[in-house]
PATI-84140 format. One record per residue: residue number from 1; residue in three letters; x, y, z of N, C-alpha, C in turn. Coordinates in steps of 0.2 Angstrom, whole numbers. Atoms other than C-alpha are relative to their C-alpha. Layout:
BEGIN
nr:NUM; rest:ALA; n.px:X; n.py:Y; n.pz:Z; ca.px:X; ca.py:Y; ca.pz:Z; c.px:X; c.py:Y; c.pz:Z
...
***
This chain:
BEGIN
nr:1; rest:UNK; n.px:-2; n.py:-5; n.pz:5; ca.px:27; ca.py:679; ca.pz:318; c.px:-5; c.py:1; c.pz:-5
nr:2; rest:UNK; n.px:4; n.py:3; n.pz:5; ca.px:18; ca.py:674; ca.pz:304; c.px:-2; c.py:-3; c.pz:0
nr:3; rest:UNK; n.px:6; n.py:7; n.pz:-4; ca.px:2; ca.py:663; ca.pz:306; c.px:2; c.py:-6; c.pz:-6
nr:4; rest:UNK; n.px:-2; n.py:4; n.pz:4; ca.px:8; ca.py:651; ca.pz:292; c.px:6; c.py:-3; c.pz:1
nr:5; rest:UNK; n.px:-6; n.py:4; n.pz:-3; ca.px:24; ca.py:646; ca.pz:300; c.px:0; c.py:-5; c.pz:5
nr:6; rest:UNK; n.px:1; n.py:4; n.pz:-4; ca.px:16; ca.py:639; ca.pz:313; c.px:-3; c.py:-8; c.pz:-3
nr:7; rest:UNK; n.px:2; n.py:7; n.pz:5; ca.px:9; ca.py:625; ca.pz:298; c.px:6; c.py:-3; c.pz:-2
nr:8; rest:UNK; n.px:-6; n.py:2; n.pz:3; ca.px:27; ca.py:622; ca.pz:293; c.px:0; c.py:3; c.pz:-6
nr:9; rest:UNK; n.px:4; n.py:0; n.pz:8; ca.px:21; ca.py:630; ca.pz:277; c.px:6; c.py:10; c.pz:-2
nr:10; rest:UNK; n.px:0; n.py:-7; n.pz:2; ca.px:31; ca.py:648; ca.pz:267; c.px:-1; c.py:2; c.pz:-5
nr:11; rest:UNK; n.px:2; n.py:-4; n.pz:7; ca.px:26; ca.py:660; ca.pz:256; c.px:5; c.py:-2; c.pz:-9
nr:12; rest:UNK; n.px:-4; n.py:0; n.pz:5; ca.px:29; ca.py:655; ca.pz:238; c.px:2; c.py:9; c.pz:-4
nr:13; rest:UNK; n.px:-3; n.py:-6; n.pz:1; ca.px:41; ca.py:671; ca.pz:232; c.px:0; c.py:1; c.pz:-9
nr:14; rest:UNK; n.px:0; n.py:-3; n.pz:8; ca.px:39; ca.py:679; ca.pz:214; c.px:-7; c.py:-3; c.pz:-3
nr:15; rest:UNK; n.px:8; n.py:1; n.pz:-1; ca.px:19; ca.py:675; ca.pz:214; c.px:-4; c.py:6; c.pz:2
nr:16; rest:UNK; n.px:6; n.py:-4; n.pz:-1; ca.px:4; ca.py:683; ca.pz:216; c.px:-4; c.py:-7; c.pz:4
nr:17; rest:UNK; n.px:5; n.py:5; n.pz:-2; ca.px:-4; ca.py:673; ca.pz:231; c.px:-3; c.py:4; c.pz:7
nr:18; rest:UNK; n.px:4; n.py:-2; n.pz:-5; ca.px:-16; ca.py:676; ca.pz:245; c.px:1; c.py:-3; c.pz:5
nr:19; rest:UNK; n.px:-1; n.py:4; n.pz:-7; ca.px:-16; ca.py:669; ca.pz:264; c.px:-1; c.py:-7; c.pz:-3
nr:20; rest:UNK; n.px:4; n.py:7; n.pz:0; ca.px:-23; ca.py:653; ca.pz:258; c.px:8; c.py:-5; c.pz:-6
nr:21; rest:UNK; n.px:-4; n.py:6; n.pz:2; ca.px:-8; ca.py:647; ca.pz:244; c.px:6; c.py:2; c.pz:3
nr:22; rest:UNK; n.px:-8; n.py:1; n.pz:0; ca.px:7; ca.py:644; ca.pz:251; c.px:5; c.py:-6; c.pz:0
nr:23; rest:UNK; n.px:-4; n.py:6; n.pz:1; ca.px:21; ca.py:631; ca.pz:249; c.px:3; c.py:0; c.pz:5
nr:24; rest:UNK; n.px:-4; n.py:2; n.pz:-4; ca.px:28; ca.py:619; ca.pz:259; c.px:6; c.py:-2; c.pz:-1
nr:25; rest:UNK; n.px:-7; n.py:4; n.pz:1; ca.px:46; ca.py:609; ca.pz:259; c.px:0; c.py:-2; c.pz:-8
nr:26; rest:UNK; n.px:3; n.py:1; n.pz:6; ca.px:38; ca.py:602; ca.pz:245; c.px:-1; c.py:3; c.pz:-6
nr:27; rest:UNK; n.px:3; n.py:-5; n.pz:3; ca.px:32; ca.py:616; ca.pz:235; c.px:-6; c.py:-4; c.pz:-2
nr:28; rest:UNK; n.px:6; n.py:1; n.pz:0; ca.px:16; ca.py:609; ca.pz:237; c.px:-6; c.py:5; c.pz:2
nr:29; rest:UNK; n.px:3; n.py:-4; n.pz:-3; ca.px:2; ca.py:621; ca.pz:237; c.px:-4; c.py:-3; c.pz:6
nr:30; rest:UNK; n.px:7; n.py:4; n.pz:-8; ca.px:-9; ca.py:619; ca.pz:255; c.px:-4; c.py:6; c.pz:2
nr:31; rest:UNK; n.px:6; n.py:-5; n.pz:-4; ca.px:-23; ca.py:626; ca.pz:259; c.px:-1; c.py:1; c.pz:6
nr:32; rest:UNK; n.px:-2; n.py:-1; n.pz:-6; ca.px:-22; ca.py:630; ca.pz:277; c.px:-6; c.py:0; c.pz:5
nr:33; rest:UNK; n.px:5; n.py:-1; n.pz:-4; ca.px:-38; ca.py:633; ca.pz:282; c.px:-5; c.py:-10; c.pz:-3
nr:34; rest:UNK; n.px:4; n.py:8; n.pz:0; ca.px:-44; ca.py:614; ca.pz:275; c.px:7; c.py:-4; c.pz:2
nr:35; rest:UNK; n.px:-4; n.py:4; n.pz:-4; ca.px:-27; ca.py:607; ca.pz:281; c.px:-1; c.py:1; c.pz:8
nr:36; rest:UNK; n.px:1; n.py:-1; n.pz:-5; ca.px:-31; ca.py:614; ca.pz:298; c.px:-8; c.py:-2; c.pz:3
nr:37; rest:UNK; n.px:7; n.py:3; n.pz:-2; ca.px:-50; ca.py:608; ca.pz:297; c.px:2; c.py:-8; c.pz:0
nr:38; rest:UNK; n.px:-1; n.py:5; n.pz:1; ca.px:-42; ca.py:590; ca.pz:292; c.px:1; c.py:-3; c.pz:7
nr:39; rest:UNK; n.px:-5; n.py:1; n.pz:-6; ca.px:-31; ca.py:591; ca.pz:306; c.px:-7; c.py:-1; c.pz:5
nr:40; rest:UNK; n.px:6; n.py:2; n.pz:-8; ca.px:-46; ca.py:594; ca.pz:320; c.px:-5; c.py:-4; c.pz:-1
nr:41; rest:UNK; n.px:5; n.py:7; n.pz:1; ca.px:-58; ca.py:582; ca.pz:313; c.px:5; c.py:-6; c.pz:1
nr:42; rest:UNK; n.px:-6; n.py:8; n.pz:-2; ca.px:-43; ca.py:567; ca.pz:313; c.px:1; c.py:3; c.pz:9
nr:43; rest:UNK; n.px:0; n.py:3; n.pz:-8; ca.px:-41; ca.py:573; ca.pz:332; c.px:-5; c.py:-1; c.pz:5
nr:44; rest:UNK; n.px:7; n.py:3; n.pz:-2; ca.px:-59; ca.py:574; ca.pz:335; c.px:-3; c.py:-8; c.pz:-2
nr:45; rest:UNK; n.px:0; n.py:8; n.pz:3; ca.px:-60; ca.py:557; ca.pz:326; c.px:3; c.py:-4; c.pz:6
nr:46; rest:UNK; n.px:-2; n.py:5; n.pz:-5; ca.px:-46; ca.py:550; ca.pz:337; c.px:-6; c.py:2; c.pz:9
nr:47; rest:UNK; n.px:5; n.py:-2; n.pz:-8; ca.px:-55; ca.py:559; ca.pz:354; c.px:-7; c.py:-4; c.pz:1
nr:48; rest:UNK; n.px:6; n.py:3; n.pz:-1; ca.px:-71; ca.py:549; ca.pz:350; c.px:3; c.py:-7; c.pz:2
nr:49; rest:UNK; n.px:-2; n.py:5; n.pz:1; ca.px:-62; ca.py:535; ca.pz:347; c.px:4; c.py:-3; c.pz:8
nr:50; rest:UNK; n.px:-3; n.py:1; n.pz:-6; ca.px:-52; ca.py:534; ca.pz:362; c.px:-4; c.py:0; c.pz:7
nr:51; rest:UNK; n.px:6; n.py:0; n.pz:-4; ca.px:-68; ca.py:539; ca.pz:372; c.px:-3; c.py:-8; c.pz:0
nr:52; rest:UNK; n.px:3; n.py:6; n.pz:3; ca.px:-75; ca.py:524; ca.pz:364; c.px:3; c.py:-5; c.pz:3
nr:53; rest:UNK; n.px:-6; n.py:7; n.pz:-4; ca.px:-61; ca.py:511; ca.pz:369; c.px:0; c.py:3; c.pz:7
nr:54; rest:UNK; n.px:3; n.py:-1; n.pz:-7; ca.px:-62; ca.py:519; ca.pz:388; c.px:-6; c.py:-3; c.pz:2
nr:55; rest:UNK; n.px:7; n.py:4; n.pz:-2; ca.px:-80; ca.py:513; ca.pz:389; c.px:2; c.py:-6; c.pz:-1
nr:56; rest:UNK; n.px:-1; n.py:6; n.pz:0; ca.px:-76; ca.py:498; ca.pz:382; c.px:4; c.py:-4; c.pz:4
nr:57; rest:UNK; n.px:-3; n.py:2; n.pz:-4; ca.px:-61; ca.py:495; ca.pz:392; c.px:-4; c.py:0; c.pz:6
nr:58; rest:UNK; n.px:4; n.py:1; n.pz:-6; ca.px:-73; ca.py:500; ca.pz:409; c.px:-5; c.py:-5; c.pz:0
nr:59; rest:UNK; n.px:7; n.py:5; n.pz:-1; ca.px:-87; ca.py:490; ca.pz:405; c.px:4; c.py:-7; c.pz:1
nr:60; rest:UNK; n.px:-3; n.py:4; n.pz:-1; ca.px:-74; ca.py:476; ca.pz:402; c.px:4; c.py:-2; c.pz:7
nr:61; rest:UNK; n.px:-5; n.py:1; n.pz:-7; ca.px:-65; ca.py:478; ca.pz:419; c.px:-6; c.py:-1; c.pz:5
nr:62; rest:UNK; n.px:5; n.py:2; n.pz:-3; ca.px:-82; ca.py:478; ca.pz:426; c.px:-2; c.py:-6; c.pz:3
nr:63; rest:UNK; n.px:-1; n.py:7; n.pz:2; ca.px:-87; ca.py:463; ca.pz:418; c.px:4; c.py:-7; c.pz:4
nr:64; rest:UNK; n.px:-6; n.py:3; n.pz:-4; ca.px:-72; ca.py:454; ca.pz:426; c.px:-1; c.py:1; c.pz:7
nr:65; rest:UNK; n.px:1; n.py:-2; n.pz:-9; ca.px:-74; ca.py:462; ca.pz:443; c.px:-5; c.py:-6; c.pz:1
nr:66; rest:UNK; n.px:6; n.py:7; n.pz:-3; ca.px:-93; ca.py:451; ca.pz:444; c.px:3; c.py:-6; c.pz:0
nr:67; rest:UNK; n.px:-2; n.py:6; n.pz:0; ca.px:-84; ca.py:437; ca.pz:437; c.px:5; c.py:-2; c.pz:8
nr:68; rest:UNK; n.px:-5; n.py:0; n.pz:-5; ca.px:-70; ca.py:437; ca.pz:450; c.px:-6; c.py:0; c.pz:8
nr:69; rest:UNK; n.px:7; n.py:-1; n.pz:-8; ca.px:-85; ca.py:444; ca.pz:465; c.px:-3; c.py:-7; c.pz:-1
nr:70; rest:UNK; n.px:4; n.py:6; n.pz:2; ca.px:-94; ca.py:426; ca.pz:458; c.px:3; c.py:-5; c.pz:2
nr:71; rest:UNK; n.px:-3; n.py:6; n.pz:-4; ca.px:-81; ca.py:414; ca.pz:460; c.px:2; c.py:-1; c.pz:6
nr:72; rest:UNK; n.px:-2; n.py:-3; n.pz:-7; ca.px:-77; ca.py:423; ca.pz:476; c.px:-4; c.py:-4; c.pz:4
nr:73; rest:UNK; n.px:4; n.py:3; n.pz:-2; ca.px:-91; ca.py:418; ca.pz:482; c.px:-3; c.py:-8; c.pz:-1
nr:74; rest:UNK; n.px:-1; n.py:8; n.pz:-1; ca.px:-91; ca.py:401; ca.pz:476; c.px:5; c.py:-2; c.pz:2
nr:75; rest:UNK; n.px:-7; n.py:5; n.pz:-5; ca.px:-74; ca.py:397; ca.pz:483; c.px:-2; c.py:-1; c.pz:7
nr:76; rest:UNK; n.px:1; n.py:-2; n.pz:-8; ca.px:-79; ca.py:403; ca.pz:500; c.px:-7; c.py:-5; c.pz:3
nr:77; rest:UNK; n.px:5; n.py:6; n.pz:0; ca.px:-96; ca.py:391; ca.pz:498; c.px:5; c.py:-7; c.pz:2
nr:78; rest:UNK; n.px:-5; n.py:7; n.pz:-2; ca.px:-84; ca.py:376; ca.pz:495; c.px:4; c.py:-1; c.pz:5
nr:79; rest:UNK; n.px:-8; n.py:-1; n.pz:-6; ca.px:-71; ca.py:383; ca.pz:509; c.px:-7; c.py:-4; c.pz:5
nr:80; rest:UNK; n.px:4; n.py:-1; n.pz:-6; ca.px:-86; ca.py:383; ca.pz:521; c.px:-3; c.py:-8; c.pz:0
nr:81; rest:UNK; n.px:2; n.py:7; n.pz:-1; ca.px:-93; ca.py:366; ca.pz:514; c.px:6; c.py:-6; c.pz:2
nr:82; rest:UNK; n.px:-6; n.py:5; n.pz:-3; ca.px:-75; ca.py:356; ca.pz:516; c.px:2; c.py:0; c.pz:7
nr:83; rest:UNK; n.px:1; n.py:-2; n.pz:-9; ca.px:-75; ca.py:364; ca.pz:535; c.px:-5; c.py:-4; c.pz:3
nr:84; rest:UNK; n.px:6; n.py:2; n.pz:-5; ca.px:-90; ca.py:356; ca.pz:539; c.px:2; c.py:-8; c.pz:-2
nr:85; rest:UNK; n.px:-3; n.py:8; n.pz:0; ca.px:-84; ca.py:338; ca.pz:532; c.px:5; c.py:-1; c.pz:2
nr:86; rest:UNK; n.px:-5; n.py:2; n.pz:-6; ca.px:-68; ca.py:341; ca.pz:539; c.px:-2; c.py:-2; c.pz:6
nr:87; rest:UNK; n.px:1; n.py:1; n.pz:-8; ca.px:-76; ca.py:343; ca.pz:558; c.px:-7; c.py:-8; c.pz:-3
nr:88; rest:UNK; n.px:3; n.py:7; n.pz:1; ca.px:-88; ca.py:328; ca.pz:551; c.px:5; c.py:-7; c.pz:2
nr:89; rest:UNK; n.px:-4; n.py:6; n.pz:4; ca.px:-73; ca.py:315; ca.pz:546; c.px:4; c.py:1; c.pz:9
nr:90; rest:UNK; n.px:-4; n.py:-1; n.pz:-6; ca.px:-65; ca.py:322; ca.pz:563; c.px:-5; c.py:-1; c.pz:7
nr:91; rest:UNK; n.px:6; n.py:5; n.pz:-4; ca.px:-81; ca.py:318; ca.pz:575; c.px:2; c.py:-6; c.pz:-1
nr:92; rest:UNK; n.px:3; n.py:7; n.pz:1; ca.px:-83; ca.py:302; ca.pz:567; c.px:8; c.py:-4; c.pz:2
nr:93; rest:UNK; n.px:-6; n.py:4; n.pz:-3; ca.px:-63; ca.py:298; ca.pz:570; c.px:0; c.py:1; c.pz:8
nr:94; rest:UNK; n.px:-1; n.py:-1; n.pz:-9; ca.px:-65; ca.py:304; ca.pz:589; c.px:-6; c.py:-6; c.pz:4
nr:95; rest:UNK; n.px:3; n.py:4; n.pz:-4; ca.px:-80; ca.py:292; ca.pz:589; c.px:4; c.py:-5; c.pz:1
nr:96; rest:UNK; n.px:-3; n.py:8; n.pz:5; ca.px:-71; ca.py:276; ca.pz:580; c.px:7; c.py:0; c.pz:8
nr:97; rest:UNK; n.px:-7; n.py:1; n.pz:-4; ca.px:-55; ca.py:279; ca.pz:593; c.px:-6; c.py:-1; c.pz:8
nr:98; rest:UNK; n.px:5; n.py:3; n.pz:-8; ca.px:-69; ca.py:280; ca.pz:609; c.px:-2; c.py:-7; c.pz:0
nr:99; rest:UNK; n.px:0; n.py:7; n.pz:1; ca.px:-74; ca.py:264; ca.pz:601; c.px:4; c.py:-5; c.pz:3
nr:100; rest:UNK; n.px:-8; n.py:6; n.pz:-1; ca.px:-58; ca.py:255; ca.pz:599; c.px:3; c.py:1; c.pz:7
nr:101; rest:UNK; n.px:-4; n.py:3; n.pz:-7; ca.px:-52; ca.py:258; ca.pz:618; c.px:-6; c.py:-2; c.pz:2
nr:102; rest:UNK; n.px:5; n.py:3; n.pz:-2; ca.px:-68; ca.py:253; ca.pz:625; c.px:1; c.py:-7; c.pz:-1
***
């Protein structure tokens, strides 16, 4: 209807005002067009910001990812090195038993 109702904001009545002063609930004068710049700079503020923490969150999940790839790769070294002294420990009792019947 009226571009100023979209602010929450009405015309003060028994005045002399222009687009720019009107009252809110309050009767606070606002100026609408630096209320309206406040507003998109505070969402452009948060926008960057939440950009910001994004990056940070990725890089951090990254981060985490090599770590986990890292130990991955050294679990599976020690899997593979306990594999090999298992079948060691396991020879050396098939010799020990070929021994003992003998």
């Amino acid at each position: 209807m009226f571009p100023w109702y979209k602010y929450g904001v009405t015309p003060r009545f028994g005045t002399v005002w222009n687009r720019l002063e009107l009252s809110n609930d309050k009767k606070v004068i606002v100026d609408l067009e630096q209320a309206a710049a406040a507003s998109k700079a505070e969402v452009e503020a948060v926008k960057k910001r939440e950009a910001e923490l994004r990056r940070e969150i990725q890089k951090k999940v990254e981060e985490l990812s090599r770590e986990v790839q890292d130990k991955d790769k050294a679990l599976k070294g020690k899997e593979a090195e306990l594999s090999k002294k298992d079948k060691t420990i396991q020879a050396l009792k098939n010799a020990l038993a070929a021994l003992s019947t003998d």
